[in-house]
C-alpha positions in Angstrom: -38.3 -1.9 16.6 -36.5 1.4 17.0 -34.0 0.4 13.9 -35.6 -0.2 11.0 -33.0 -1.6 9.1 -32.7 -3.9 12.0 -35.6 -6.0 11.3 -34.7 -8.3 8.2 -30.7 -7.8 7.2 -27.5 -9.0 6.7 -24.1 -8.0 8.1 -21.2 -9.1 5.4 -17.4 -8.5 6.5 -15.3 -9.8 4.1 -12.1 -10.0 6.3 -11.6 -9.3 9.5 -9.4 -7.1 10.6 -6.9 -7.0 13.8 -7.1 -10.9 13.8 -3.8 -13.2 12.9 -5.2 -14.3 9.5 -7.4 -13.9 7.2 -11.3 -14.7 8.1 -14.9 -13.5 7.5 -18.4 -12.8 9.2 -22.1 -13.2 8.0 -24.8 -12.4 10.1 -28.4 -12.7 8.7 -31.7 -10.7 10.7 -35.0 -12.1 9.9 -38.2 -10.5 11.4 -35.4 -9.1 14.6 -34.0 -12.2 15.1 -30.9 -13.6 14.5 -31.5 -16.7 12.2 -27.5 -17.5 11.2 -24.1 -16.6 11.9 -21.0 -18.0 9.9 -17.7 -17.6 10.5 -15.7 -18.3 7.9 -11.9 -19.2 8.4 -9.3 -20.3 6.2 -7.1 -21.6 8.0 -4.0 -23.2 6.7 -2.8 -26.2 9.3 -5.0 -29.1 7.6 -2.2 -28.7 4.2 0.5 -29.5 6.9 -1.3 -33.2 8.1 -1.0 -34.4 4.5 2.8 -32.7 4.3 4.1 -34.5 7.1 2.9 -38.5 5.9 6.0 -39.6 4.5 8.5 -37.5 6.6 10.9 -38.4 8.9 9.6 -39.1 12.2 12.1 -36.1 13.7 11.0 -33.3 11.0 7.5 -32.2 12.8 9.1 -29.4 15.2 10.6 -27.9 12.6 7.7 -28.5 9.7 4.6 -27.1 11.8 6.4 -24.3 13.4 6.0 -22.7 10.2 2.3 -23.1 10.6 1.9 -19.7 13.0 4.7 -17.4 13.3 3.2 -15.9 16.6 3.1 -19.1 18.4 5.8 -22.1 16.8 7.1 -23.2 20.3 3.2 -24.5 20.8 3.7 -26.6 17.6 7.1 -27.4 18.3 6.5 -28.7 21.9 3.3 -30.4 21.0 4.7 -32.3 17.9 7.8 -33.0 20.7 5.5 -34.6 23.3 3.5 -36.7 20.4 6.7 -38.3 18.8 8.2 -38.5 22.2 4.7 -40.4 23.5 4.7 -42.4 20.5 8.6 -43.6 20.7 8.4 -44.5 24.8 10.7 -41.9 25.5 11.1 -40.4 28.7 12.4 -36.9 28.6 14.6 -35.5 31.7 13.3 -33.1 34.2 15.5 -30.4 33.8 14.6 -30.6 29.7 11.2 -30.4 30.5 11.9 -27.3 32.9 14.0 -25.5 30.1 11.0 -26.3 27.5 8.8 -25.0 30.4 11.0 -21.6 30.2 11.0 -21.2 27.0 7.0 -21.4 26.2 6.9 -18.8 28.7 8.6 -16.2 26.1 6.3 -17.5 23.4 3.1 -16.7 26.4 4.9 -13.6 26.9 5.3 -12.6 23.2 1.9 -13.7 21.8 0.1 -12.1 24.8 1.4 -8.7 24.5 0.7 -8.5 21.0 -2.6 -9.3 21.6 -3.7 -7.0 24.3 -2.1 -3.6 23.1 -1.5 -4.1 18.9 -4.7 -5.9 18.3 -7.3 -6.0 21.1 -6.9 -2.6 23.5 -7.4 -0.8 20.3 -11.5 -1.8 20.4 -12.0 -0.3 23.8 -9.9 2.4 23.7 -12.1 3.7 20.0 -9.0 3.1 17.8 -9.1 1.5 14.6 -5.1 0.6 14.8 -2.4 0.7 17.4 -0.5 3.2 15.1 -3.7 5.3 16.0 -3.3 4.8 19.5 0.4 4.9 19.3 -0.5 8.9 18.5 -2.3 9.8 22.1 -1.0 7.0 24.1 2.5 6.5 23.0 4.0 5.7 27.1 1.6 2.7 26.6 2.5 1.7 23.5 6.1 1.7 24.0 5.2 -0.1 27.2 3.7 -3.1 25.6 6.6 -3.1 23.0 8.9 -2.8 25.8 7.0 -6.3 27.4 6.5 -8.0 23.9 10.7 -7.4 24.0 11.2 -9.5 27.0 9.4 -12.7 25.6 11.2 -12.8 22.3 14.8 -12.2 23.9 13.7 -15.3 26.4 12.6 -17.3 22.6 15.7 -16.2 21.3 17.9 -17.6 23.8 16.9 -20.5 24.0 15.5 -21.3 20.8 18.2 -19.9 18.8 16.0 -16.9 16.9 12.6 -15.2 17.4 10.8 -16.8 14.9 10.5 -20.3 14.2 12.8 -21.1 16.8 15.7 -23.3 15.7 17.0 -24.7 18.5 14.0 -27.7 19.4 14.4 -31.2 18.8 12.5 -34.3 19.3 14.5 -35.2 23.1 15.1 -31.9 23.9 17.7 -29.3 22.4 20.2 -29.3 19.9 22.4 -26.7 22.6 21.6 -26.0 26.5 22.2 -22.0 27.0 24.7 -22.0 30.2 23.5 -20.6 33.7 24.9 -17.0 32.9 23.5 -16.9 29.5 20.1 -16.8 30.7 21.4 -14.3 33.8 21.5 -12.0 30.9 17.7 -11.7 31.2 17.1 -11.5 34.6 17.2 -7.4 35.1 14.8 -7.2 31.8 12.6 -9.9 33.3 12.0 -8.6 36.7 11.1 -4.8 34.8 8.7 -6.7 32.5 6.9 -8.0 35.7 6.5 -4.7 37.0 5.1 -4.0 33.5 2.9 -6.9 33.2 1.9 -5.7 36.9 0.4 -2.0 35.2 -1.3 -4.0 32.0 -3.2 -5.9 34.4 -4.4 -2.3 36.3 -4.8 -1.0 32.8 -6.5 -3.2 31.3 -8.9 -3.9 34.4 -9.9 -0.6 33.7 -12.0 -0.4 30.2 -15.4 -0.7 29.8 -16.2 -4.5 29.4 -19.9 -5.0 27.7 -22.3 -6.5 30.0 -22.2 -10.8 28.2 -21.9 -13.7 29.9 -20.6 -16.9 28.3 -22.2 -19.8 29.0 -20.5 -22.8 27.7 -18.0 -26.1 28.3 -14.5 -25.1 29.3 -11.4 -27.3 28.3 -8.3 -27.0 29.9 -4.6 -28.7 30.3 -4.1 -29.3 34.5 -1.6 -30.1 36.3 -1.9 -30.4 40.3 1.0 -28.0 41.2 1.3 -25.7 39.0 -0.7 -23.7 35.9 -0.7 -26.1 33.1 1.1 -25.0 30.0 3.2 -27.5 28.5 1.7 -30.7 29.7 -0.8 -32.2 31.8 -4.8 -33.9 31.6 -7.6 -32.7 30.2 -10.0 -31.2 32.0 -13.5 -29.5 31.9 -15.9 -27.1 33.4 -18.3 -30.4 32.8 -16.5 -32.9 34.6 -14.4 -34.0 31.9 -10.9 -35.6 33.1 -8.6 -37.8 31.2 -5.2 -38.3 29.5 -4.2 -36.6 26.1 -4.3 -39.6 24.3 -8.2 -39.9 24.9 -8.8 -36.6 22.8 -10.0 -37.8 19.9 -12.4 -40.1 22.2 -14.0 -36.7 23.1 -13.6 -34.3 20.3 -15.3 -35.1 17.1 -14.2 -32.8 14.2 -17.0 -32.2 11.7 -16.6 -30.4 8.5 -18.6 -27.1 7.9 -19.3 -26.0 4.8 -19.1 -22.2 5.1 -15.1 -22.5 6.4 -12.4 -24.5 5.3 -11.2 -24.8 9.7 -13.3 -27.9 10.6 -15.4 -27.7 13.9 -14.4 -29.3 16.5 -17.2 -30.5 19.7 -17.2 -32.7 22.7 -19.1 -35.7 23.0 -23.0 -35.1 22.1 -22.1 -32.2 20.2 -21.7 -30.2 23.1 -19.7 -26.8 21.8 -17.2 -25.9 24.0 -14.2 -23.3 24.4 -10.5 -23.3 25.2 -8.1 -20.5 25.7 -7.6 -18.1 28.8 -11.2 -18.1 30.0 -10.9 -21.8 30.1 -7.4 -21.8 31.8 -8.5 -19.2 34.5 -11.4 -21.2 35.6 -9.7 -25.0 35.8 -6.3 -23.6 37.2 -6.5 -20.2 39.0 -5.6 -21.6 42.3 -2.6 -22.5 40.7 -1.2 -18.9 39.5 1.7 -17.8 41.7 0.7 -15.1 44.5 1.7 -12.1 42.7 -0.5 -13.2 39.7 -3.5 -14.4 42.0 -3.3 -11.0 43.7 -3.2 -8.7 40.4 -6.5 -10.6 39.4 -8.1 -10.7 42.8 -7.5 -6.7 42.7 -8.7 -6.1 38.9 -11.8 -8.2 39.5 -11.6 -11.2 37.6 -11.5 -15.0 39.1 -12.0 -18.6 38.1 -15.6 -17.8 37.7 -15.0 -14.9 34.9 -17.4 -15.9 32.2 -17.4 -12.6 30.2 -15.4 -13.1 26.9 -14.4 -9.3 26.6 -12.5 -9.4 29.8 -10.6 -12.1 28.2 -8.2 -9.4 27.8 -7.3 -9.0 31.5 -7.2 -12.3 31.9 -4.3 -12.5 29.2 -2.3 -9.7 31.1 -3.0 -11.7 34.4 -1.1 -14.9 32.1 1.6 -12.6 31.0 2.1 -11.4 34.4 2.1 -15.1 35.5 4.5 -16.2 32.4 7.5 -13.7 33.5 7.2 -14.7 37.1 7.3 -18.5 36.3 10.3 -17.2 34.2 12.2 -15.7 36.7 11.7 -19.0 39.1 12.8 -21.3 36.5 15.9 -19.2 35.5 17.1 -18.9 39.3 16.4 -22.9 39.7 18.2 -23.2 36.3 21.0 -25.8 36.4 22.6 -26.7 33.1 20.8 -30.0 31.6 23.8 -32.9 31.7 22.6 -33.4 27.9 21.2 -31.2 25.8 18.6 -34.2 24.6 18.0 -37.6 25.0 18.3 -40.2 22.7 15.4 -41.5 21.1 14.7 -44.5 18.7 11.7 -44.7 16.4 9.0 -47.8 16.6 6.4 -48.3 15.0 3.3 -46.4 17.5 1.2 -43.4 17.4 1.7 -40.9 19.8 -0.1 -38.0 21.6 0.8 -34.4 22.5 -1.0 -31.3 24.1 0.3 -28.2 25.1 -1.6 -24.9 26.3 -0.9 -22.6 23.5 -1.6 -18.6 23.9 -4.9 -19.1 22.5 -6.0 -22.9 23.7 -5.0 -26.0 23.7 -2.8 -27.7 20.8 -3.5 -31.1 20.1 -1.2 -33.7 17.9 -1.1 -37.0 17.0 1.3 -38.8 14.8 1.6 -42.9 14.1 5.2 -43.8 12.5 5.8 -46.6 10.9 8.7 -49.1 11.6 10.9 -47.5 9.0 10.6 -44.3 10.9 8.4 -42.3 8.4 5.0 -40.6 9.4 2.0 -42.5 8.2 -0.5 -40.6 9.3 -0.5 -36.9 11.1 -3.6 -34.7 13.4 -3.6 -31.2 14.0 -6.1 -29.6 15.6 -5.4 -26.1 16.5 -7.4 -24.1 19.1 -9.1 -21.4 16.4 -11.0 -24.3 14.9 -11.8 -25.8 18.6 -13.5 -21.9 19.7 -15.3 -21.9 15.9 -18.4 -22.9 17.1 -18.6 -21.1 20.3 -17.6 -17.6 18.6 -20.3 -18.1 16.1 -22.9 -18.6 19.3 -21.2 -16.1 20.7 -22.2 -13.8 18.0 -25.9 -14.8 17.7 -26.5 -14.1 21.2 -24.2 -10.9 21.0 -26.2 -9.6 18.3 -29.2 -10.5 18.9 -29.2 -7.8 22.0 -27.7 -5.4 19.4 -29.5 -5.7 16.4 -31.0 -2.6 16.1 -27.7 -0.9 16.3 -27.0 1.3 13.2 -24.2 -1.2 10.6 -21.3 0.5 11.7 -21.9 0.2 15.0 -22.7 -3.2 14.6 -19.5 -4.1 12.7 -17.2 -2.5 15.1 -19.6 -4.7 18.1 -18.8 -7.7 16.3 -15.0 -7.5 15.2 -14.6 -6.7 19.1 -16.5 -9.8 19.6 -14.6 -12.4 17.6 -11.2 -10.5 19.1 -12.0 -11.7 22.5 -10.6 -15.5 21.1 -7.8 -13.9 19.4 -8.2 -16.2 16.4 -4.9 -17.1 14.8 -5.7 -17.7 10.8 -2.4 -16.7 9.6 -1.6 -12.8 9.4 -3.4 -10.0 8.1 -3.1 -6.1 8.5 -5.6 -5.0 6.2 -9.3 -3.2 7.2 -12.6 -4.6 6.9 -14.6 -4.2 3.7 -18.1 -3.8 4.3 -21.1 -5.4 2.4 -24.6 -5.0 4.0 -27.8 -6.3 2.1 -30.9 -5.1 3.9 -34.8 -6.4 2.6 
């Protein structure tokens, strides 16, 4: 053992920094080998399940947007699609296209602030983006510039950046107009040529040689690159309708994080997020998207977690150019929402959110209140596979000096872009060695 240190330790962070949230990271060395890694999350959307029983069967958009303010159209259109399932309601096409359009800001939004704020940071040797702001300021301003585009489109439509107003359970409270979402267009087709140069860029750090090897679970659709609706799907053969989910996915408590872990049947640990999008839809992306991956090296068989990054500027790239092909087919919706009446039912919804696939399910009782409400959010589905992720990650890295080490596994958890809640503070250290 050339470290040491190496052989019996343990690596404490006690919050993680560059992550939407609040988390933290043990990893205990015994004798060089890894023996346990914990991630521990505390993660707020379980409070919101026991909020919502005795609600009004409309109030879920609008209560568990509040639950991320860097992805609320995911809740929003997932809570939408549950009550919707649950009622028998049939929402029109062109609703569905204009809900389509709008998750495509928040895909545009959330993206971008990963790649340059919080992830291009740990391969460029920054420990902010205000430090990389100070030698790389064109790119900076280029990734605001991008983040800009996706928050006018949420605006728009949803009536304000964050926690979007404008969603109901049928649809919209107000359709914009054809020439209202013209507006966009000019800023839309220079954000694609920018999402076009984050894909180059990004294709070109140095990715650490780690391949993942686990279950993938996707949304699909047979047309198009699922985002708002479709089956779920798996690298394992796994294919069935959202209201199976809870068939499939067990959620088990862990006692070292208050986010309960979520597995597939057997206890098989699986992931959801970009990786898992690329490799169930990629044939799917539209040409200019397929051709900026082809070109920066990744494909549906990417199984390296720290090119995740790419991946997310190939989905950003593919967000705006869906955009600008729903705006040009955009035909004001007769009605702005159809009418829906409650029954007494439980209902289903899942939507891709930036990070992985958002599950809800609600059951409403004939008086229209909520009876019973199920979150489960895609940080607690990727808990378990980050935390194998790390074992294996460190174990070919465990001689590495603690610094080194920290900086090796922050980047590490980064690749899932874990939403907790938000946090801009730095990591404090703790390292116990014996």
């Amino acid at each position: 053992m050339t470290h040491p240190d190496g052989w019996s330790r343990t690596l404490s962070v006690e919050a993680l920094a560059r992550v939407e949230g609040e988390g933290a990271m043990t990893v205990r060395v015994h004798e060089g080998q890894v023996t346990d890694v914990q991630l521990r999350i505390y993660e707020p959307p379980r409070f919101f399940e026991a909020l919502l029983r005795g609600r009004d069967w409309t109030e879920p958009p609008d209560i568990t947007a509040r639950i991320c303010g860097i992805c609320p159209i995911a809740y929003q259109m997932s809570a939408c699609q549950a009550l919707e399932d649950a009622c028998g309601a049939t929402i029109d096409e062109p609703l569905q296209a204009l809900r389509r359009l709008l998750y495509c800001g928040e895909w545009i939004s959330s993206h971008v602030l990963h790649v340059y704020l919080l992830h291009a940071p740990d391969f460029l040797g920054y420990d902010s983006a205000i430090e990389m702001a100070r030698d790389h300021r064109a790119v900076v301003e280029r990734g605001l510039r991008l983040r800009e585009a996706g928050t006018d489109l949420l605006t728009l439509i949803g009536g304000r950046e964050s926690h979007p107003v404008n969603v109901r359970v049928g649809g919209f409270y107000r359709t914009p107009t054809r020439r209202e979402l013209h507006t966009l267009r000019g800023q839309l087709e220079r954000a694609r040529d920018d999402a076009l140069e984050t894909v180059r860029w990004t294709a070109g750090f140095d990715f650490p040689d780690f391949t993942q090897d686990v279950v993938m679970v996707a949304l699909s659709e047979p047309d198009r690159y699922a985002i708002e609706r479709g089956r779920l799907v798996s690298t394992a053969g796994l294919d069935i309708p959202v209201a199976e989910f809870s068939n499939h996915v067990t959620e088990r408590h862990a006692p070292h994080s208050n986010a309960l872990h979520a597995e597939l049947d057997g206890g098989t640990t699986f992931a959801v997020g970009p990786l898992a999008r690329f490799a169930l839809n990629y044939d799917r992306l539209s040409p200019v998207a397929r051709e900026a991956a082809e070109a920066a090296g990744v494909g549906p068989d990417c199984r390296n977690p720290f090119q995740s990054i790419v991946v997310r500027s190939v989905e950003t790239l593919y967000a705006i150019d869906e955009a600008l092909r729903l705006l040009d087919d955009y035909e004001r919706p007769s009605r702005p929402f159809v009418p829906i009446e409650p029954r007494a039912a439980t209902g289903h919804g899942c939507t891709e959110a930036p990070r992985g696939i958002l599950y809800h399910r609600y059951t409403i009782a004939a008086d229209g209140l909520l009876t019973d409400a199920v979150i489960v959010p895609p940080t607690s589905q990727n808990q378990r596979s980050i935390e194998e992720d790390l074992a294996d990650f460190v174990q070919a890295r465990v001689t590495l000096p603690d610094d080194e080490l920290q900086w090796a596994c922050e980047q590490a958890i980064r690749n899932y872009d874990p939403c907790i809640s938000c946090a801009t503070h730095f990591l404090d250290l703790t390292v116990e060695r014996s």
